[in-house]
C-alpha positions in Angstrom: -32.3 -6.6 4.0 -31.9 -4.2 1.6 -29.5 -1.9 3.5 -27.3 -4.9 3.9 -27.5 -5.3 0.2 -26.4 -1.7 -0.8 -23.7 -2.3 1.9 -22.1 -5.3 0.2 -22.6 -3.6 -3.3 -20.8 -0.5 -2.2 -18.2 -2.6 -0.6 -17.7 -4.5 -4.1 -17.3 -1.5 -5.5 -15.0 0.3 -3.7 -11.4 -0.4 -4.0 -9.9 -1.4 -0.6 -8.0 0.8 1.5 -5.4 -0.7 2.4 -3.1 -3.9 0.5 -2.6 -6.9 1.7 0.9 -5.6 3.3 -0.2 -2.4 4.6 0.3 0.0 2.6 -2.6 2.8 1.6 -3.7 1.9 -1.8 -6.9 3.8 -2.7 -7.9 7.4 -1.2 -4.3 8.8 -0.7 -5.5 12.2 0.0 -6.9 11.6 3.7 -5.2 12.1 7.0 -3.0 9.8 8.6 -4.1 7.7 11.3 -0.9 5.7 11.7 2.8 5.3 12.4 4.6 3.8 8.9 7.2 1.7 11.1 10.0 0.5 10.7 10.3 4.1 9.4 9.7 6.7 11.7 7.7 9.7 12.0 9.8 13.0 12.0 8.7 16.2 14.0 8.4 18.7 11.9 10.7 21.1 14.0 13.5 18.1 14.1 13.0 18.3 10.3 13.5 22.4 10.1 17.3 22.0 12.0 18.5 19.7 8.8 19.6 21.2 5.6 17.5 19.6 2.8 20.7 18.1 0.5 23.4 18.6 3.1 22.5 16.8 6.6 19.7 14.4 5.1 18.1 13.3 1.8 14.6 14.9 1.2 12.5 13.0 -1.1 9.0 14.4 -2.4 6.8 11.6 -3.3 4.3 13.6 -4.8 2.6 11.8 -7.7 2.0 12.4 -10.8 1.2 10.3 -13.7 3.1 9.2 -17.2 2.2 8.4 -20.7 4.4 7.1 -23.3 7.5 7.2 -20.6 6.7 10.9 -20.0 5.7 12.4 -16.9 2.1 14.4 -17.3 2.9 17.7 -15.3 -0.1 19.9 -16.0 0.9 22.5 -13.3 4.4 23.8 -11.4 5.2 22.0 -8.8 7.0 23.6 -5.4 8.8 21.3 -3.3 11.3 21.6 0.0 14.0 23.5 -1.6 17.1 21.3 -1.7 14.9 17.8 -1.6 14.6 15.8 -5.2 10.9 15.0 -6.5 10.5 11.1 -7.2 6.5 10.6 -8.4 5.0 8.0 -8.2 6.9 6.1 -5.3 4.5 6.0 -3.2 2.2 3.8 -4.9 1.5 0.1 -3.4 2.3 -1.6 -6.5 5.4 0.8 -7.6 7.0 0.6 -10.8 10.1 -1.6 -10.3 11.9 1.0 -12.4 10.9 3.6 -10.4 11.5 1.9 -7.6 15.3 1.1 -8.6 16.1 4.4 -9.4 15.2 5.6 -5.7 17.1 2.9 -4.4 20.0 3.9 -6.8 19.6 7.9 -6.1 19.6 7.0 -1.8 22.6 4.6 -2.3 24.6 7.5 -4.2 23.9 10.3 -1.6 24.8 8.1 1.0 27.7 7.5 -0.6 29.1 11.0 -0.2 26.6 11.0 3.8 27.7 7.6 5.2 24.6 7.0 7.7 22.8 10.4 6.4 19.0 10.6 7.1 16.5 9.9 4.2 13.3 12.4 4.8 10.1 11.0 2.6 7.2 13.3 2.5 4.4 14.7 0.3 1.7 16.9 0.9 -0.4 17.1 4.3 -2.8 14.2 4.7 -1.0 11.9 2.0 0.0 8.7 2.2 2.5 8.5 -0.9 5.6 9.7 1.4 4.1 7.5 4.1 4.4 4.2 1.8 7.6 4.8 0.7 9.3 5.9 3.8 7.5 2.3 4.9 8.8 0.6 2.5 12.3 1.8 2.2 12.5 0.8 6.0 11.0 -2.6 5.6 13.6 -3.1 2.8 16.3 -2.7 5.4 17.3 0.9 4.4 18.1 2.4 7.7 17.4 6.2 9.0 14.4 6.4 7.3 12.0 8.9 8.5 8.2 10.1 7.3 7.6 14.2 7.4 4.3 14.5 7.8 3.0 17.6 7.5 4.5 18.1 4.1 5.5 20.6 1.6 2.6 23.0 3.2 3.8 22.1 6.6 7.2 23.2 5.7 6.3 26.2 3.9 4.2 27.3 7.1 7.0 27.0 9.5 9.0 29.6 7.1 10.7 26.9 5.2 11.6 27.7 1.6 10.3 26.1 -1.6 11.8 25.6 -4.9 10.3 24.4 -8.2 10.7 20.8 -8.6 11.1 19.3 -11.8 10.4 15.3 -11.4 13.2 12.7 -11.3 13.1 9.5 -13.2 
């Protein structure tokens, strides 16, 4: 009796894993156990033949928090050199601003890259790239794709890194 109590106290207290549509909402930082379709997983040797900027958008959706409509950067941040930094799009319940102005940035690149790739990713064993590549793709953008291993994936297969300065 009482282990069943201190299991239904722990689970009260312990946000849930996942939302009610899917997406990781506690405990970002933990491996991956699933595909994000409609997006799709990219290898990350498919990923090293595009040009970050030129043949596909890379977006880092690293987060990081804000205060007063700043962002809180207490340390440099390296990213994919030629991909843009968008925090904080990877959260379930993402700021509709935020959220607008990734829509906007993809719907300008593709713009000048009719059909062009869109590359979400973060760092190895995160989910923020994984719920925004998922969402982006449930939202009808098309050519989505989900690089998992990340910024440390990249950088191990002798891909460069650039500092990142986060995008609004």
């Amino acid at each position: 009796m009482l282990g069943l109590m201190a299991g239904v106290i722990l689970a009260a207290i312990q946000p849930a894993l996942f939302d009610a549509d899917g997406y990781r909402a506690s405990s970002y930082r933990a491996p991956v156990d699933r595909d994000p379709a409609p997006a799709t997983r990219l290898a990350l040797a498919a990923a090293k033949e595009l040009r970050p900027g030129r043949d596909a958008m890379f977006i880092d959706a690293l987060p990081l928090g804000r205060a007063a409509g700043q962002w809180l950067q207490t340390e440099p941040h390296d990213t994919i050199a030629g991909a843009v930094w968008r925090p904080e799009v990877g959260r379930p319940g993402v700021d509709p601003a935020l959220w607008a102005g990734l829509r906007g940035a993809i719907a300008a690149w593709r713009r000048g890259h009719p059909g062009g790739p869109v590359v979400l990713f973060c760092r190895v064993d995160c989910w923020m790239g994984w719920n925004a590549a998922r969402r982006l793709a449930r939202e009808g953008v098309g050519d989505v794709y989900w690089l998992a291993e990340g910024v440390e994936g990249w950088r191990e297969a002798g891909g460069q890194l650039a500092p990142a300065k986060p995008q609004p």
